[in-house]
C-alpha positions as CSV (number, residue, x, y, z in Angstrom):
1,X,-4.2,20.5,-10.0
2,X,-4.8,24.3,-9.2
3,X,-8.1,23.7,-7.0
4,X,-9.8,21.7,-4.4
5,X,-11.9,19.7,-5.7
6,X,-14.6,17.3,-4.3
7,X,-15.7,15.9,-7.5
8,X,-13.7,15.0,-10.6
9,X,-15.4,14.1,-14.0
10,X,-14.3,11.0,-15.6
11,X,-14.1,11.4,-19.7
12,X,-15.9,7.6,-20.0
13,X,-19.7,6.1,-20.2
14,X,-18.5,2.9,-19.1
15,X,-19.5,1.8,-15.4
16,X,-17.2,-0.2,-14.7
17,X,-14.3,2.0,-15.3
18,X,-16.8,4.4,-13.3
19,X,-16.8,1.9,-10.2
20,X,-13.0,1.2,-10.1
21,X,-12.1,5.3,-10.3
22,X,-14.8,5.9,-7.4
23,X,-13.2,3.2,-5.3
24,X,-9.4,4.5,-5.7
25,X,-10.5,8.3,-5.3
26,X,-12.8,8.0,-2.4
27,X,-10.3,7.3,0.5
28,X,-9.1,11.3,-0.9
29,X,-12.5,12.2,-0.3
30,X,-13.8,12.5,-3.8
31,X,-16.3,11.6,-5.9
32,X,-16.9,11.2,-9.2
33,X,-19.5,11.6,-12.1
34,X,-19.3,10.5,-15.6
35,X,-20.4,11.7,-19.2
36,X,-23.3,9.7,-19.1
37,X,-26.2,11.9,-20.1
38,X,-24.3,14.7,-20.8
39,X,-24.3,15.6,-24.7
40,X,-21.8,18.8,-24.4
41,X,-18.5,16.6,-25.0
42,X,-17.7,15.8,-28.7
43,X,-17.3,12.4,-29.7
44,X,-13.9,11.9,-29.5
45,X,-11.8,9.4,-32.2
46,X,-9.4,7.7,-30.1
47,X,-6.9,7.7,-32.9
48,X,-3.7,8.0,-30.6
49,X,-0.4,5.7,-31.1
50,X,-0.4,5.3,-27.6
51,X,-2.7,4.7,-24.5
52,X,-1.3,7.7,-23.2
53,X,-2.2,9.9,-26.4
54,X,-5.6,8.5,-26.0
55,X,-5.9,9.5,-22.8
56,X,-4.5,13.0,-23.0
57,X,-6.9,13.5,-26.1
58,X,-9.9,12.4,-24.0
59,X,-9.3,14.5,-21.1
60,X,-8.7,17.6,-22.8
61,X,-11.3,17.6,-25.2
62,X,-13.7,16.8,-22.6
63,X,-12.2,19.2,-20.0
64,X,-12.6,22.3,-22.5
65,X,-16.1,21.6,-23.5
66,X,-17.3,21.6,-20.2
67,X,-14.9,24.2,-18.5
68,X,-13.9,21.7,-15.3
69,X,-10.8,19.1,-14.4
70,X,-11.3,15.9,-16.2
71,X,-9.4,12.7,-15.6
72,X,-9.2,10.2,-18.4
73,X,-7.8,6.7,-19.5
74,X,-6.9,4.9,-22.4
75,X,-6.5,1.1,-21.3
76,X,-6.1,-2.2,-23.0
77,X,-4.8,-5.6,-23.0
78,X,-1.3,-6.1,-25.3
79,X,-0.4,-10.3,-26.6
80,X,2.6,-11.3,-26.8
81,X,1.1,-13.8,-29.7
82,X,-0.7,-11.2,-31.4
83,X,2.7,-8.9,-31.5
84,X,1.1,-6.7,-29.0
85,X,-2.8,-7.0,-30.3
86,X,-5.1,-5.4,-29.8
87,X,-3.1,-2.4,-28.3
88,X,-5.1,0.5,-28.3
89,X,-7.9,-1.2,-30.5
90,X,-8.9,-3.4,-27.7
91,X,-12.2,-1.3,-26.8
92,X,-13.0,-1.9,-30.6
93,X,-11.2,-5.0,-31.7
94,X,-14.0,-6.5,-33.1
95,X,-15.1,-3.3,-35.3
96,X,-16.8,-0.3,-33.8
97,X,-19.3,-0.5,-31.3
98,X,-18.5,-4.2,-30.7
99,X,-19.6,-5.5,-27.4
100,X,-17.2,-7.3,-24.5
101,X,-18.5,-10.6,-25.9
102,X,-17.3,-9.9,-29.6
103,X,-14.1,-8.5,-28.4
104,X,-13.2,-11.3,-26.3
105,X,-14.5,-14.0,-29.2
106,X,-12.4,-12.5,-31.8
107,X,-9.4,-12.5,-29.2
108,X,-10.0,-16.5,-28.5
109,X,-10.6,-17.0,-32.5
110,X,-6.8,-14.8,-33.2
111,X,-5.0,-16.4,-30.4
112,X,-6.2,-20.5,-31.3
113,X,-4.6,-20.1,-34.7
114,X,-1.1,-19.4,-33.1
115,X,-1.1,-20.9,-29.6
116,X,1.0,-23.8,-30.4
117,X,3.4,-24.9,-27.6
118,X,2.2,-22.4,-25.1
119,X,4.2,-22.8,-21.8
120,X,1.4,-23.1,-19.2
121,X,1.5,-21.4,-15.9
122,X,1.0,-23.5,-12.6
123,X,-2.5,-23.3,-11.3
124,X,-4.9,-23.8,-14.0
125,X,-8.1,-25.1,-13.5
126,X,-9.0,-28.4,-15.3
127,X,-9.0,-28.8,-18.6
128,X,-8.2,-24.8,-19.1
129,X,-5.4,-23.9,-21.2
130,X,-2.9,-20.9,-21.5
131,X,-2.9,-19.5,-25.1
132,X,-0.5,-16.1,-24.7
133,X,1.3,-14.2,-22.0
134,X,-0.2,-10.7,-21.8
135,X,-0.4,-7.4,-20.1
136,X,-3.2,-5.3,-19.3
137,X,-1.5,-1.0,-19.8
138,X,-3.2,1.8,-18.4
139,X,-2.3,5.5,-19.0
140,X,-4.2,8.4,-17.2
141,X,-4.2,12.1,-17.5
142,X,-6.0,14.7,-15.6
143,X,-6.6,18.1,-17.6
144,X,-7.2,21.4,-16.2
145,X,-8.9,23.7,-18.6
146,X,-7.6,26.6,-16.0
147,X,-4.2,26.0,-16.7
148,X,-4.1,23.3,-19.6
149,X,-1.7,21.3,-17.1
150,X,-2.2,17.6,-17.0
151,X,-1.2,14.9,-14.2
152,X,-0.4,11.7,-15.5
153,X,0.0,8.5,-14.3
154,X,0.6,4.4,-15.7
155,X,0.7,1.1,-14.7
156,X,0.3,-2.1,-15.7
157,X,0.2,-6.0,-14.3
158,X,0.7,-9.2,-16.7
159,X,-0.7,-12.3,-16.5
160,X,-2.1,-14.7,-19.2
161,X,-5.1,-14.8,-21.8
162,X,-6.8,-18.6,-21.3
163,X,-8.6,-20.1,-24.0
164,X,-12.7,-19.9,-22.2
165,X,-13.7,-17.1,-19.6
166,X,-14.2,-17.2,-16.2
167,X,-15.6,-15.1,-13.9
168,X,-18.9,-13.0,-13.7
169,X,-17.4,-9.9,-12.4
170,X,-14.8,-7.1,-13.9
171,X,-15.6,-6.1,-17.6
172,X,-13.6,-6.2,-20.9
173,X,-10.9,-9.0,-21.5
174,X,-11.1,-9.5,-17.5
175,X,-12.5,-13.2,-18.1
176,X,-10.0,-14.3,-20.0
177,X,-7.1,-12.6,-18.6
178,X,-5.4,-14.6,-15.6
179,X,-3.7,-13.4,-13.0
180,X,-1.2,-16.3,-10.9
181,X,-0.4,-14.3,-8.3
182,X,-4.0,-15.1,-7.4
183,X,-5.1,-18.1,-9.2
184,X,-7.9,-16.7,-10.5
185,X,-8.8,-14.5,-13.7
186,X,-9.2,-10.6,-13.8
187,X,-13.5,-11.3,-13.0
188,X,-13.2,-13.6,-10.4
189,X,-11.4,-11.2,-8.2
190,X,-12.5,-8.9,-5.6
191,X,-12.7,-5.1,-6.3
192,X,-10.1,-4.7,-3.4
193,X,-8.1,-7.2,-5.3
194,X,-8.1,-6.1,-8.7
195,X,-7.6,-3.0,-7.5
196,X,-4.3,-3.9,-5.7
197,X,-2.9,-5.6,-8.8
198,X,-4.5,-4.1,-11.4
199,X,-3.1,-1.8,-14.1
200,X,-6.2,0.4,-13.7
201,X,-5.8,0.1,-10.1
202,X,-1.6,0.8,-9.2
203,X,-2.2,3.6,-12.2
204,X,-4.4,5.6,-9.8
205,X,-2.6,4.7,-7.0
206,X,0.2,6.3,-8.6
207,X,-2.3,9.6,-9.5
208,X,-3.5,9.5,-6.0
209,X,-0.2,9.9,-4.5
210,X,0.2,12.7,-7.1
211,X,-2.8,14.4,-6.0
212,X,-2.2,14.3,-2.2
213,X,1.0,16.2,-2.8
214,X,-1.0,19.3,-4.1
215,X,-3.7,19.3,-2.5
């Protein structure tokens, strides 16, 4: 990025996405607002092949209408069962506007159908059962309206989708999704932790690192 910033908009509504950016940009001293109550961005139709189209398509459109840097994702959780499902339908893959809970329901009601001789990670808890190994992807871009430059970054972390949800915190598929290097799903860790591990989390690490170097 061309300027120094101290506050970089983030092309979502969603607050939890909103919590995990502030935590990984803070230690560079910045903040972060979202496009909560703020009507001059388009909708945008997330109609990408990839996370990283998505992303790109988000930050730019949001970036020109309002004339500052903005940093956007497109995340979402990939099945080795489903062939890769939901992919970049996973905010929607119950329909449009569905909620966490339909998402995560369909995903249980898909993956029971063809979860026949699972192999089952160590660790479980009781009477919990793998049904698919899975990744959670994350792709970000940062776009500057100055230059029409982005900064992009990935990452990802696997684990498993288990056939109930556990876990209060986190957002999304983060109940279901289990992570054995911890023993624990995607909502029963931390915000330190996830953020260590997660593909949210090591993608802004990796954007961090990128914007220390021109800053």
């Amino acid at each position: 990025m061309s300027r120094d910033l101290s506050v970089i908009v983030i092309a979502t509504k969603n607050e939890g996405k909103a919590r995990e950016f502030a935590h990984a940009l803070a230690p560079l001293g910045l903040a972060v607002r979202t496009l909560s109550g703020d009507d001059r961005v388009p909708a945008i139709v997330e109609d990408g092949e990839t996370f990283a189209d998505n992303a790109r398509k988000k930050a730019r459109t949001a970036g020109e209408a309002l004339g500052v840097p903005v940093l956007a994702d497109d995340s979402g959780l990939e099945t080795e069962a489903l062939g890769g499902e939901p992919g970049v339908f996973s905010a929607r893959y119950a329909g449009e506007g569905a909620g966490d809970a339909a998402n995560n329901a369909k995903l249980l009601r898909e993956l029971a159908e063809r979860a026949a001789d699972v192999p089952q990670p160590s660790g479980l808890p009781e009477g919990v059962r793998a049904l698919s190994r899975a990744r959670f992807v994350c792709a970000l871009a940062l776009y500057d309206p100055e230059t029409g430059a982005f900064a992009e970054a990935d990452g990802m972390v696997d684990g498993w989708i288990i056939d109930r949800p556990l876990g209060s915190g986190g957002f999304g598929y983060d109940p279901l999704f289990w992570v054995p290097a911890f023993g624990r799903t995607m909502a029963q860790l931390t915000t330190e932790e996830k953020q260590s591990i997660s593909h949210r989390g090591r993608a802004l690490a990796k954007l961090a690192d990128l914007l220390r170097k021109t800053r």
